[in-house]
C-alpha positions in Angstrom: -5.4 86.2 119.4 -8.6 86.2 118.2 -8.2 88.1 114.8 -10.5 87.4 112.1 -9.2 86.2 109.0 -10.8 89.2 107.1 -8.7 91.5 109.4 -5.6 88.8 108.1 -6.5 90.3 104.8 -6.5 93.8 105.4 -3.3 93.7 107.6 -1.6 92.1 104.1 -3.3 94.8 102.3 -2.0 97.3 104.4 1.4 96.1 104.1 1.4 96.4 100.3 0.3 99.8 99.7 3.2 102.7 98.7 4.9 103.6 101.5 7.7 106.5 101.9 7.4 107.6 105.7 6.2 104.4 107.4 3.4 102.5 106.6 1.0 102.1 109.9 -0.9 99.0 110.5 -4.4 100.9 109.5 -6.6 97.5 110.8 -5.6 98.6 114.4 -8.1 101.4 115.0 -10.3 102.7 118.2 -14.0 102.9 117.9 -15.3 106.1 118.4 -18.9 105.4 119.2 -18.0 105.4 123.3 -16.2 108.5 123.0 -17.7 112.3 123.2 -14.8 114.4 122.3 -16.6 118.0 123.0 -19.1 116.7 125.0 -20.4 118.2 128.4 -19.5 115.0 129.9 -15.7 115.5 129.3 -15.7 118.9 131.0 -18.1 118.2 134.0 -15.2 118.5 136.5 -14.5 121.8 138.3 -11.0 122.5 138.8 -9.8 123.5 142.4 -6.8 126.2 142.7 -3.3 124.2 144.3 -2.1 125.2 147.3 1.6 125.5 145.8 3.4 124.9 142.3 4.2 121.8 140.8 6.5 120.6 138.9 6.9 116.9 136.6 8.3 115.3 134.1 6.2 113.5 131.8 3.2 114.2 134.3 4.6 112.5 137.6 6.6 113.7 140.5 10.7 113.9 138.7 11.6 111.8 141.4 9.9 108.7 139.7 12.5 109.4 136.6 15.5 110.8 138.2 18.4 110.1 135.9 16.4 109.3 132.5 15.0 111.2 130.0 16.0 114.7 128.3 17.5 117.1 130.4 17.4 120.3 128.5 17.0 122.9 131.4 12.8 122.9 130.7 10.5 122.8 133.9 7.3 121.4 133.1 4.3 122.3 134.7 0.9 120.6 133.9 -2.4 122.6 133.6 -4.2 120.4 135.8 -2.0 120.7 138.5 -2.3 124.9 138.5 -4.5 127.7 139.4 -7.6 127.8 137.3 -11.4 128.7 136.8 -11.5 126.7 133.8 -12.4 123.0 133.9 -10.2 120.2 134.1 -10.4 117.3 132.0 -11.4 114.1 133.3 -8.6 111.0 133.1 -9.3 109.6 130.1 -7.1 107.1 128.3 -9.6 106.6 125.3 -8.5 107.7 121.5 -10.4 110.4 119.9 -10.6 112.5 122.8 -9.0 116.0 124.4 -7.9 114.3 127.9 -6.2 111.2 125.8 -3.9 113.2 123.9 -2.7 115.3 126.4 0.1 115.0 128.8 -1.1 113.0 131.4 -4.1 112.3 130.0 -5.7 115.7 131.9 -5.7 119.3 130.5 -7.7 122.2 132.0 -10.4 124.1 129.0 -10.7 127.6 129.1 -14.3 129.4 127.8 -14.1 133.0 127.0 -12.6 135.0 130.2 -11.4 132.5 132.2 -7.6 131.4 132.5 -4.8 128.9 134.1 -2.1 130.6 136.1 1.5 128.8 136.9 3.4 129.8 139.5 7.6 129.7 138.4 9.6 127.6 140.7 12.8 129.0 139.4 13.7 132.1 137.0 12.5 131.6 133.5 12.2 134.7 130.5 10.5 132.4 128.0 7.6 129.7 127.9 6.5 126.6 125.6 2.2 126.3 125.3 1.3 123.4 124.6 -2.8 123.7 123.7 -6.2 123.0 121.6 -8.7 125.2 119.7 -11.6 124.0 117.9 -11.3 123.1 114.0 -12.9 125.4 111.4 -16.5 123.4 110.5 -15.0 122.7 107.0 -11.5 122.0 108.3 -8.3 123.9 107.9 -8.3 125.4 111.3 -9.2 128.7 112.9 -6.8 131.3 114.7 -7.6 132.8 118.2 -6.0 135.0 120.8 -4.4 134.2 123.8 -3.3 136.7 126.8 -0.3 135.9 128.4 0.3 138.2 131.5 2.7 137.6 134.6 2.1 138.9 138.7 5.4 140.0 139.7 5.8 139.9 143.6 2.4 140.1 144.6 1.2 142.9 142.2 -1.0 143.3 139.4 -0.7 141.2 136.1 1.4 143.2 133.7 3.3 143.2 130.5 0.2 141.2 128.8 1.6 139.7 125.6 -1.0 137.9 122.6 -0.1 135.0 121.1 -1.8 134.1 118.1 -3.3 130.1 118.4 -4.0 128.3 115.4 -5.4 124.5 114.5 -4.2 124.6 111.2 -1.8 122.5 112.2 -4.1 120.3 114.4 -7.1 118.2 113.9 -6.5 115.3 111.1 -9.5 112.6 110.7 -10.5 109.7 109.2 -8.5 106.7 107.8 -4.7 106.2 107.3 -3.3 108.8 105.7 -5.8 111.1 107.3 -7.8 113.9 106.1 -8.2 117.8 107.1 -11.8 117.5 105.8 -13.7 116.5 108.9 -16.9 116.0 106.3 -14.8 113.7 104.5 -16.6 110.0 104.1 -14.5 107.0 104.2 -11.0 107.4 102.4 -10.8 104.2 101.7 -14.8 102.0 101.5 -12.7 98.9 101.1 -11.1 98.6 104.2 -12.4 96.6 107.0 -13.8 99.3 109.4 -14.3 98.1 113.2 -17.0 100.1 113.8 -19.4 98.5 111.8 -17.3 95.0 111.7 -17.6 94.9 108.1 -16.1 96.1 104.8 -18.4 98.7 103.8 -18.4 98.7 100.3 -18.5 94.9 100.4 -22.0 95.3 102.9 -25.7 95.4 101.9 -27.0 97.9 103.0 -24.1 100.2 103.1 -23.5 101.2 106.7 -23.9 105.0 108.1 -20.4 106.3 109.2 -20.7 109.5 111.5 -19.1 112.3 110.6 -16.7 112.9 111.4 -14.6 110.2 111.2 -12.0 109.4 114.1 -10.5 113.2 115.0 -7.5 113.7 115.8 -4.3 115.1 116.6 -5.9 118.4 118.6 -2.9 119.4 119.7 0.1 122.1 119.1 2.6 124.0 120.9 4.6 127.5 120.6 7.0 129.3 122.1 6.9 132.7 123.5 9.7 134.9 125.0 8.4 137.0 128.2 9.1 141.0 128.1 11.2 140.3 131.2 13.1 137.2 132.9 11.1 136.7 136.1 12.1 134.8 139.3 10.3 131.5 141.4 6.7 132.9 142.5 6.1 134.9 139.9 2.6 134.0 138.6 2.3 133.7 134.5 -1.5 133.5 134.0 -2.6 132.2 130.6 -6.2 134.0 129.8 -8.7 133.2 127.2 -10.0 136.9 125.5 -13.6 137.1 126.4 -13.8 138.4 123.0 -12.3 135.3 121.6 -13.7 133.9 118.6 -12.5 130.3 119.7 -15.1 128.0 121.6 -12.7 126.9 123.6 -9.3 126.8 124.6 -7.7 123.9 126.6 -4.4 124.3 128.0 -2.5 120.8 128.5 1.0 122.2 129.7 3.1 125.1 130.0 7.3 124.8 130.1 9.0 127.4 131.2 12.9 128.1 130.4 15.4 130.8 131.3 16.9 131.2 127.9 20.2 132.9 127.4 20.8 136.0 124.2 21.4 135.2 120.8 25.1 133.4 120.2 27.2 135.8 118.7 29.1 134.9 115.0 32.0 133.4 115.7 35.2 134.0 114.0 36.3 132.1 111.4 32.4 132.7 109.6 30.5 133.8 107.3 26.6 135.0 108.0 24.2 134.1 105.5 23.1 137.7 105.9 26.3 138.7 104.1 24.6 136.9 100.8 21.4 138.9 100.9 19.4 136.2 103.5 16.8 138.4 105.1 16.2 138.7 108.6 12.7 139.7 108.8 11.3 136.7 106.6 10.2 138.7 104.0 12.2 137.6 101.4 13.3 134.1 100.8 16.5 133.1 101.2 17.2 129.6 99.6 19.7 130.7 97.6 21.6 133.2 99.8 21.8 130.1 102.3 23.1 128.2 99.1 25.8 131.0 98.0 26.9 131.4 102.2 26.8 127.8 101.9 29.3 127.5 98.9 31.4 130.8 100.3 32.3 129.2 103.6 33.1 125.9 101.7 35.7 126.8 99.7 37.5 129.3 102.7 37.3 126.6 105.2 34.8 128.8 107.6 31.5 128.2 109.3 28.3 129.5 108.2 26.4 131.9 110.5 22.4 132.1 111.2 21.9 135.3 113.4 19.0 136.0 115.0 16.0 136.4 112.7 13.5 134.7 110.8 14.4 133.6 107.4 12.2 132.2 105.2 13.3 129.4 102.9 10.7 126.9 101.0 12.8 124.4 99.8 15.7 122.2 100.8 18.8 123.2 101.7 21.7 120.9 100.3 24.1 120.3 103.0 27.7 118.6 102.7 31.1 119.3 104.4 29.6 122.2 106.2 29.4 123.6 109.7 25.8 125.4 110.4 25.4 127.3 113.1 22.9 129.5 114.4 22.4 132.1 117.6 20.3 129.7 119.1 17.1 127.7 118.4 14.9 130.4 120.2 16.9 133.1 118.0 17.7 132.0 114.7 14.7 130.5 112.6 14.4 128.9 109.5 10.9 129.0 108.4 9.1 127.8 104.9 5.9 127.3 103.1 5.2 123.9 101.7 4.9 124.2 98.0 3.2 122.2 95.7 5.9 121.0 92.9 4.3 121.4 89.0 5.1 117.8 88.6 6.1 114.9 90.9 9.8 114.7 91.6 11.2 111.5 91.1 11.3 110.4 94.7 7.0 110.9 94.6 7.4 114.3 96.1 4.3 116.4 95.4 4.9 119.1 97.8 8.6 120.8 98.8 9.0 122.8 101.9 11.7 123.5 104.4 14.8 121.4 105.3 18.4 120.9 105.3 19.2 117.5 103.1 22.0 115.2 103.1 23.0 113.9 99.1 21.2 110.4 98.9 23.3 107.0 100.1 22.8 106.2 96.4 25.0 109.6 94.7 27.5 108.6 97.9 25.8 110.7 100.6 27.0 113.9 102.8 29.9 113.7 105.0 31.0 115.8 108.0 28.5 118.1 108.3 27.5 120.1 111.7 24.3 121.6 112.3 23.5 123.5 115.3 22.3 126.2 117.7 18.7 127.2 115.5 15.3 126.2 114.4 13.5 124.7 111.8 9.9 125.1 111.1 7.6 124.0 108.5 4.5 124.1 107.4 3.2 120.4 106.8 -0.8 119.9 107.4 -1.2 116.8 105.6 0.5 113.1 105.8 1.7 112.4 102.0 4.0 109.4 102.8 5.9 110.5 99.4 6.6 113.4 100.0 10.5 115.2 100.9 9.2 117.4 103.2 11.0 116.5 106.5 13.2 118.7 108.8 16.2 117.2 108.0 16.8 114.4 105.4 19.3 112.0 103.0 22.1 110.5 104.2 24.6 112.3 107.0 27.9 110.4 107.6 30.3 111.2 110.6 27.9 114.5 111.4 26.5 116.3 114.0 22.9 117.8 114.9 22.8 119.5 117.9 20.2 122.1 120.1 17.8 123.0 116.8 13.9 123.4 117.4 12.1 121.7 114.4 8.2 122.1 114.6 5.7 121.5 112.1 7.6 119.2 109.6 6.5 115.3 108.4 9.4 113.6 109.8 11.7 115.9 111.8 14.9 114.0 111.1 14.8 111.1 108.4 17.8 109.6 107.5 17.7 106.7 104.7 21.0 104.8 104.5 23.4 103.3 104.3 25.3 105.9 106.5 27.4 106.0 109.7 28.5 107.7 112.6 25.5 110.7 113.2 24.7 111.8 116.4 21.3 113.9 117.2 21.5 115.4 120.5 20.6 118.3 122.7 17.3 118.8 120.0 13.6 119.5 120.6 11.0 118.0 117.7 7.5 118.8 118.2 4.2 118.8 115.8 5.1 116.0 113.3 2.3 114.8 110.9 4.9 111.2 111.1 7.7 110.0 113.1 10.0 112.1 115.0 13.1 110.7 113.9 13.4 107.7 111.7 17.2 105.8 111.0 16.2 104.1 108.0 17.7 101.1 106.5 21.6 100.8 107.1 21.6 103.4 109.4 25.1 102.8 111.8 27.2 103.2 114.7 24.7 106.4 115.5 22.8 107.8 118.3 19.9 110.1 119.4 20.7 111.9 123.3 19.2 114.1 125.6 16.6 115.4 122.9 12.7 116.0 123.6 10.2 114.5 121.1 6.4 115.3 121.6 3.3 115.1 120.1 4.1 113.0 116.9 1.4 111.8 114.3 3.7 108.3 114.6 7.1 106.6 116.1 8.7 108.9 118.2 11.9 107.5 117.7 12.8 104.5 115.1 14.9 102.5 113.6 13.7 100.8 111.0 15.7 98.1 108.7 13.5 97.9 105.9 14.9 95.1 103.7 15.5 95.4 100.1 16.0 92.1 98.0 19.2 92.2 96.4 20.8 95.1 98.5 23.3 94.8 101.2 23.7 97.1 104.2 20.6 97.7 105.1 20.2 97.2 108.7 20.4 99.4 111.2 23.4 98.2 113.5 24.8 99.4 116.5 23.0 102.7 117.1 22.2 103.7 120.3 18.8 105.9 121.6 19.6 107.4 125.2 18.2 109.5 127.9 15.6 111.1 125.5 12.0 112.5 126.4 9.2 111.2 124.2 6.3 112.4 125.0 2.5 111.8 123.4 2.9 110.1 120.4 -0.8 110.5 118.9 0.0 107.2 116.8 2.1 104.2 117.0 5.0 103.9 119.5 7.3 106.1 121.6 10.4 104.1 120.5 10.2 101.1 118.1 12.9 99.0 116.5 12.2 97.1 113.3 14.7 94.6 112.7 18.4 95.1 113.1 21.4 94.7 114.6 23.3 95.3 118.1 21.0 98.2 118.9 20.5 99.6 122.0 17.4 101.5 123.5 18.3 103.0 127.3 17.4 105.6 129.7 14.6 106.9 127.8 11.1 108.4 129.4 8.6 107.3 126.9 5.0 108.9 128.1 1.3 108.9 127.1 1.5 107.0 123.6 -2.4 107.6 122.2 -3.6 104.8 119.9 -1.8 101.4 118.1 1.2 101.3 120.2 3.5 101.3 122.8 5.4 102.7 124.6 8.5 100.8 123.6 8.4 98.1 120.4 10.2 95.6 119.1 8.8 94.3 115.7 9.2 92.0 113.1 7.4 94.3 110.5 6.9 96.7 107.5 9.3 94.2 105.4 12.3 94.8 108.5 15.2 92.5 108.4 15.5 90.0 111.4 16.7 90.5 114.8 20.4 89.7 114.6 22.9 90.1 117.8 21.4 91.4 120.7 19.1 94.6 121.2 18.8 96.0 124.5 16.0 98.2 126.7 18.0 99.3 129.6 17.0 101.9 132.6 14.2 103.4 130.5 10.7 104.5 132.1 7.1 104.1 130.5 4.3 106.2 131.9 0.6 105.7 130.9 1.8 102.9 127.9 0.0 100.8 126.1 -2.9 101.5 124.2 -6.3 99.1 123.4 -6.2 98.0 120.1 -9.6 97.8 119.1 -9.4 94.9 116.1 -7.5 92.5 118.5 -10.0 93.7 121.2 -7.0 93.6 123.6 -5.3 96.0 125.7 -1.3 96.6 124.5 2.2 96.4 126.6 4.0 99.4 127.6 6.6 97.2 126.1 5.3 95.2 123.0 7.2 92.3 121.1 5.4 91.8 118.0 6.0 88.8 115.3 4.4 89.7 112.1 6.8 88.9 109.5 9.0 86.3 111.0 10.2 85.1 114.4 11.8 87.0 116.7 15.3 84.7 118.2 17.9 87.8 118.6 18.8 87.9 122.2 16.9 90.4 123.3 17.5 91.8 127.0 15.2 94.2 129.0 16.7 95.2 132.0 16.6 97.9 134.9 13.2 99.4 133.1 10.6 101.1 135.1 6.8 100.4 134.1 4.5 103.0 135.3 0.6 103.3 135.7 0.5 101.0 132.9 -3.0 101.2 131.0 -3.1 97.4 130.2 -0.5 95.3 130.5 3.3 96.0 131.9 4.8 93.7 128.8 3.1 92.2 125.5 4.2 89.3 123.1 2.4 88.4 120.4 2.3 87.1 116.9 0.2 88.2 114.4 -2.9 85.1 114.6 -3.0 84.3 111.0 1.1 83.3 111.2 1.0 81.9 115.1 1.6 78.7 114.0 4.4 79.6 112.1 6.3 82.5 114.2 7.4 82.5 117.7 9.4 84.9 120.0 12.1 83.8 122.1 15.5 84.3 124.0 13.8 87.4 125.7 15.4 88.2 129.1 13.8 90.6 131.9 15.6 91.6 134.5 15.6 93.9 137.8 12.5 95.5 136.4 9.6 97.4 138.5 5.4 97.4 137.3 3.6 99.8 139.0 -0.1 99.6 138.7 -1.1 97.4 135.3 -4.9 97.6 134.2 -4.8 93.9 133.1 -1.5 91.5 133.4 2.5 91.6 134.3 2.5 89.6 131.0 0.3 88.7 128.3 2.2 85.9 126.5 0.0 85.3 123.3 2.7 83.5 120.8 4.9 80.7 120.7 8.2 81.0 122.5 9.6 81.9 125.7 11.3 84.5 128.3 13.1 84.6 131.2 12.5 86.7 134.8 14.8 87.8 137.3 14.2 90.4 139.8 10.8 91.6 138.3 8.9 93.3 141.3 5.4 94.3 140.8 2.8 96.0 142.6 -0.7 96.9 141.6 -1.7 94.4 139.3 -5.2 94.5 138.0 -5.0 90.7 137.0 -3.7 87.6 136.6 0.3 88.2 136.9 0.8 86.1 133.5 -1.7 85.8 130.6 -0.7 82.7 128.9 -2.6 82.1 125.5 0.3 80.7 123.9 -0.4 80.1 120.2 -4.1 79.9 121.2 -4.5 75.6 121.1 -4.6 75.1 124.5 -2.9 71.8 123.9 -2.4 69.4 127.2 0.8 69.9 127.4 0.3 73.3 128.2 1.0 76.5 126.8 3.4 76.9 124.0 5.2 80.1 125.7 7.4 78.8 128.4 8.2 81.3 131.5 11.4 81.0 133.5 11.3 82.4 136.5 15.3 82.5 137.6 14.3 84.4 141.0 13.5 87.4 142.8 10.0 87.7 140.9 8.4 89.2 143.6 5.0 91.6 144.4 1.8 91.4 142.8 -1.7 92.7 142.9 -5.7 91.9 143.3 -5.0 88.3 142.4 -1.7 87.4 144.3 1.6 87.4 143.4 2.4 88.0 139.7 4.4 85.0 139.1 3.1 82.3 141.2 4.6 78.5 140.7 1.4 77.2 139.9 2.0 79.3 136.4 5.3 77.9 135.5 6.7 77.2 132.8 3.6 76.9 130.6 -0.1 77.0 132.4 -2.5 77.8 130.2 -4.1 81.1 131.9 -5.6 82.7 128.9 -8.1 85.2 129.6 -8.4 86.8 126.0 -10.0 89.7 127.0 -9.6 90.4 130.7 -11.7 93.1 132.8 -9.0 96.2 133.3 -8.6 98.0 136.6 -7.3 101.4 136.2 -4.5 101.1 137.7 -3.4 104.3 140.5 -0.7 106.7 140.1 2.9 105.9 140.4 4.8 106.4 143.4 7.7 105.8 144.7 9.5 102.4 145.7 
């Protein structure tokens, strides 16, 4: 695939380092030297006022999605689409910059007294922001106002509200584990950097690297409740203070809820309030959670979050217990992160917020129910060691269900072996890592109808790390479906890493930012084989695929990826949608320096639509082979299959066989996508084809 053997090298190196959260693939970074983040160039475009409202899901028309994803009563409007006399973003798919990150790769910036209005398309009395604001020049983020005012039947804007914006939370840089510094120089001098295609400690003279280094992760979100619940065209106009001591604000999207009163305590409970929690978040209350916790335990009762804000800075430890709160827009669990005075044995240097399971090894938790209220951290840095996740340890035959958790590492990490959890009903936004993570002998368990957005990696995973010597440790029979992931600023929307019988269906996976995918399977980060089957059914990608910049090749919205060993599992992808796909539709690939010795097979596609690929249908570059049935494309920007094989071009042909079973029909610029002439093994490499920016989805 045209790998160098010094990136070989640092892909090994990368894989031996400490690793905690998940260890990214570091070698598979985006030059920056094309790319003007703040530039004039990015905001050249004047944005035009719409005739009407709009509403989507993951950026296109909900019709293009019907049945799949979250459905959590949310109506997402995107700045872009509104009333402005800011400036909207240009498309942009490139890393490092505003219009990449954001939800459909536009956003709209505001200067100092202008504003984005939405007009409601159905009653709503509170409203999600997801935005930008400049970084401090030292790092560690600014604060600046924002006016939030609605036009109620026609009249004047009233009831103006200020939030408070902040990038504290935003704006990491550099190498893998990332920086807050944006003055920082290289984290790590020994790394192969592709911007100067060398090792820069290794190269006379030592290269310049700009400052600074590869920005990112610009944006955040919060919530607000409205002073009143307002009805379809009501306009809620989002204003930048001309006093403001911001830049800049960009808006990328605004959702907009109608969200009912806090939950009352039900009977048969106790309220943490009763064990001197405090309400107003003055006080912590770790240890009046702990006492409720212990008081409801031995009476057989619930526990009780009402509506409040309680701060708590440490973790919560949770068995045989029912949580519940007054709902996640209500009831608010909020911490510092705390530096600990000495590692903790787990490598923790930092503990912070979060409800913890007892680890698989002391037996784990059982039976416990959380629900109804939010968690929300204070995490500003990746430390792949540290505890400081949303929720955490091992859960067996539990429930979590409806909480908010913003502004954690991981949201919801759960190391096994465990069984029987189910996530559902749950919105995690603002993670410095995954979203949620099943992690090694994770089983029979299952993430539904929940929204993740804006991660700093996987959206969703299951990862089977192996562990010589120790049984149960793959994830088995777990099922992700009809979830919502949304702009993961690293790595995939959903990956599987090794496993068992696992299952991956109606799913909306949008706008994945740099090294990944939409959806992944991979034979990496030390992941047991495929075994069984593992299935991708009735999801949708939009915008997937990112360019990797080492390989100097464009990614799949769907990606198989043999690193550590072949990939043989039966593996069936079936009734999948692939939208507006920014290289190619589907990717299989082994790692070059282990080509020879890995291959992919017993992949089966099947009643699948491509709309609009910037490159290929397929880019086969690996040993192996796959089958195709009722594949319909449209909008392809290049050859329907890429066929590199393992890269020797041998006369026999390539060494990844195509089957084409029938019904393989549509195509694009360069005829149909599966032509005869291709089967079952022409050579049609093209290892770095011109892309052709594929149009916006629409429907069949």
């Amino acid at each position: 695939m045209g790998i160098t053997s010094r990136t070989g090298f640092f892909l090994n190196r990368a894989r031996s380092m400490q690793k905690r959260s998940r260890v990214l693939i570091v070698s598979l970074l985006v030059l920056t030297s094309c790319v003007t983040i703040l530039g004039s160039n990015l905001f050249s475009q004047q944005a035009k006022a719409q005739a009407s409202p709009r509403v989507t899901v993951a950026a296109i028309d909900p019709s293009l999605v019907a049945g799949r994803g979250a459905q959590l009563g949310i109506v997402e409007q995107e700045a872009e689409n509104a009333t402005t006399n800011g400036t909207i973003l240009p498309f942009d798919t490139t890393a490092y910059t505003l219009s990449s990150e954001a939800s459909g790769r536009q956003a709209v910036q505001l200067k100092p007294g202008q504003y984005v209005e939405f007009t409601l398309t159905q009653r709503a009395n509170a409203v999600t922001i997801r935005y930008s604001i400049p970084d401090a020049p030292n790092g560690g983020g600014i604060d600046a106002p924002l006016t939030v005012s609605v036009n109620h039947n026609g009249g004047e804007n009233t009831h103006p509200q200020t939030m408070t914006l902040t990038s504290k939370y935003s704006w990491l840089y550099n190498q893998y584990p990332f920086t807050n510094d944006p003055n920082a120089g290289l984290l790590h001098p020994d790394w192969w950097i592709t911007e100067c295609s060398c090792v820069p400690d290794q190269t006379t003279p030592t290269p310049t690297i700009t400052t600074p280094f590869r920005p990112m992760h610009f944006y955040d979100e919060q919530r607000l409740q409205l002073h009143n619940t307002y009805q379809a065209g009501d306009v809620v106009r989002l204003t930048m203070p001309a006093n403001s001591n911001a830049a800049w604000t960009v808006i990328d999207l605004a959702d907009f809820q109608e969200i009912a009163g806090p939950t009352p305590q039900p009977e048969n409970s106790v309220s943490v309030t009763d064990f001197g929690a405090d309400p107003s978040g003055i006080r912590d209350s770790a240890d009046a959670f702990d006492r409720a916790i212990q008081a409801a335990k031995a009476s057989g009762k619930t526990v009780y979050i009402p509506a409040g804000t309680f701060q708590v800075n440490r973790h919560i430890i949770v068995d045989n217990v029912t949580i519940e709160g007054a709902g996640s827009w209500w009831s608010i669990v909020k911490g510092h992160q705390v530096t600990l005075t000495s590692p903790a044995p787990d490598g923790s240097v930092h503990t912070g917020v979060g409800f913890y399971g007892k680890s698989a090894a002391d037996g784990g938790s059982h039976n416990v129910h959380l629900s109804n209220f939010a968690i929300e951290g204070d995490v500003r840095e990746r430390i792949d060691t540290d505890q400081v996740n949303g929720i955490g340890g091992a859960l067996n035959d539990s429930t979590i269900d409806g909480l908010y958790i913003d502004h954690t590492k991981v949201g919801i990490w759960l190391d096994g072996p465990m069984n029987n959890v189910t996530v559902e009903n749950t919105v995690i936004a603002n993670q410095i890592a995954d979203g949620i993570n099943f992690h090694q002998g994770v089983t029979n368990s299952k993430v539904v109808n929940s929204l993740i957005r804006n991660t700093g990696d996987d959206g969703l995973a299951m990862w089977s790390e192996a562990v010589s010597g120790q049984p149960g440790i793959e994830d088995a029979n777990n099922v992700f479906d009809h979830n919502t992931v949304q702009n993961p600023v690293l790595a995939n929307g959903i990956a599987i890493y090794g496993g068992r019988n696992n299952t991956v269906s109606n799913n909306i996976v949008a706008d994945p930012v740099r090294e990944g995918s939409g959806l992944q399977a991979g034979s990496r980060f030390g992941s047991t084989p495929f075994a069984g089957y593992l299935r991708f059914t009735n999801n949708t990608t939009v915008r997937a695929g990112s360019f990797e910049l080492n390989w100097k090749i464009g990614l799949g919205a769907i990606w198989f990826y043999a690193l550590e060993g072949s990939i043989t599992a039966n593996i069936e992808v079936s009734g999948d949608n692939f939208l507006q796909n920014t290289y190619n539709a589907i990717l299989i690939v082994s790692d070059f320096p282990v080509k020879d010795l890995y291959s992919i097979s017993n992949i089966h596609f099947q009643n699948i639509h491509v709309d609009g690929t910037g490159t290929s249908v397929l880019s086969a570059r690996s040993a192996g082979s796959a089958t195709f049935q009722n594949v319909v494309a449209r909008n392809v920007g290049a050859v329907g299959i890429n066929n590199c094989g393992s890269f020797n071009f041998t006369p026999a042909g390539s060494e990844f066989n195509v089957t084409d079973l029938g019904g393989n029909t549509g195509g694009g610029t360069t005829g149909p996508w599966l032509a005869p002439w291709e089967l079952p093994n022409t050579i049609t490499c093209n290892d770095r084809p011109p892309v052709v920016v594929p149009p916006p989805p629409s429907a069949w």
